[in-house]
C-alpha positions, 0 to 999 in steps of 0.5 A: 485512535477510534473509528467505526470503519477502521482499526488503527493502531500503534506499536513498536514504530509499526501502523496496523490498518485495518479495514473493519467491514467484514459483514460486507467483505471490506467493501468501502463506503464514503465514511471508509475513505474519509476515516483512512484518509484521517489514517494515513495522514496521521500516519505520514506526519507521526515521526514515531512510526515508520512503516504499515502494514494495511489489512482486511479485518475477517477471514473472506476478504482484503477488500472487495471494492467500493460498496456497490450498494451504497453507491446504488443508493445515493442520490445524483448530488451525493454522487457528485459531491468531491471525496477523498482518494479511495482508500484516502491514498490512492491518488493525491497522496505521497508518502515516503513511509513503506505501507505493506499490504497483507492481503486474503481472500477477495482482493478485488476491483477497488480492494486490489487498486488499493493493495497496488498502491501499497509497496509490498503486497504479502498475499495469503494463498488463498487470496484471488485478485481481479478487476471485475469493473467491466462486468458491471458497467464501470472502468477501475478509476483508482489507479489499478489500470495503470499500476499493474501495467506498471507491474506485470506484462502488458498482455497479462494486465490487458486479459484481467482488466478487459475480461475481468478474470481473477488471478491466484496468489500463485500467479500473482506472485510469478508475475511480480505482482505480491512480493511472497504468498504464505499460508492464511495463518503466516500472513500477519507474521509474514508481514510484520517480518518484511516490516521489521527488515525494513525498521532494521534500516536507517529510516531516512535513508528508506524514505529517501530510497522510496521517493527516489524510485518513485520520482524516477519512475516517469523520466529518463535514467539520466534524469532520476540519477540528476535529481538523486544528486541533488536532492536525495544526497544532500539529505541523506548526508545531512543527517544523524543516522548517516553517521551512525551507520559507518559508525556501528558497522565499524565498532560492530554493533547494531546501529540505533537508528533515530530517524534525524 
């Protein structure tokens, strides 16, 4: 499939995107989110791929953001006017596939609340994360405020979101923000490995594991565990590759995984 603002391609049941703004260091214009929105769609419902691996095209950035200068240039109806989530997947967006963030460079305001809506995050380590949106007047309204206080410990969330300070990979990876920081030129293959680990997986059963953490995130224990139960199992067991698993451990083979 061809846009202008992004590469999307298929291969070997892995989604490359790729934000294709190098000029402005991936900054997202209007167009941007409307064409991943399109992706990522198309992404949930092709049973043929089963993981992604989201990038930033050039070598200075992931993504700084939104594109400040677009923004300045709109008119006050254009700015009114309903588009989709940022990066199309930031919110009113639920997927059950992994999608991996390999990131370098500017991972900053909009480009890091997108990299935290991902699963994983593999960090260049040359990569510095911030929220910077208080030092030009704005609030991070695409999920960042709340994610990474879901990730890392208050204090630390509360000194990058109130002052607007970047953060090394290095740090980042400390607090358990990125799962690994490898060298720039690791970081592609890096994140193919993390997705070919997760391919190695009963696909249903990762989706499924997904949901579950997901939906669990904002109940009781008990209460996840409940719904696990009643939905999560059924599923599971209701499907081929359920049996393939035992079967192929126990004739000591590696499972083929249909993902039915």
């Amino acid at each position: 499939m061809s846009y202008e603002y992004v590469i999307y391609e298929k291969k070997d049941r892995i989604a490359y995107v790729t934000i294709n703004r190098p000029e402005v260091m991936n900054a997202m214009n209007a167009a941007t989110h409307v064409e991943l929105r399109e992706i990522w769609e198309d992404f949930k419902q092709d049973d043929d791929v089963w993981v992604a691996i989201f990038s930033g095209a050039g070598d200075r950035a992931f993504s700084t953001g939104n594109d400040l200068k677009e923004s300045a240039s709109r008119d006050e109806k254009s700015r009114a006017a309903e588009r989709p989530p940022f990066a199309g997947m930031t919110s009113k967006f639920e997927c059950s596939k992994p999608i991996i963030a390999a990131v370098h460079g500017y991972c900053v305001a909009g480009g890091f609340e997108t990299a935290l809506a991902c699963d994983l995050i593999i960090a260049a380590d040359n990569t510095q994360f911030s929220l910077p949106e208080v030092k030009v007047g704005l609030v991070a309204g695409a999920g960042g405020l709340h994610r990474l206080a879901q990730t890392a410990p208050l204090k630390t969330t509360m000194g990058m979101v109130l002052t607007g300070r970047r953060m090394s990979a290095e740090e980042a990876f400390r607090l358990g923000i990125v799962n690994e920081v490898v060298p720039v030129e690791d970081l592609l293959p890096t994140a193919e490995r993390w997705a070919n680990e997760i391919l190695a997986c009963a696909p249903i059963a990762v989706r499924m594991t997904k949901e579950a953490v997901m939906a669990g995130l904002d109940v009781p224990v008990g209460d996840a565990i409940a719904r696990d139960v009643r939905e999560v199992k059924p599923k599971i067991r209701a499907s081929e590759d359920y049996l393939e698993g035992p079967r192929a451990f126990a004739e000591k083979r590696k499972p083929v995984w249909t993902g039915r």
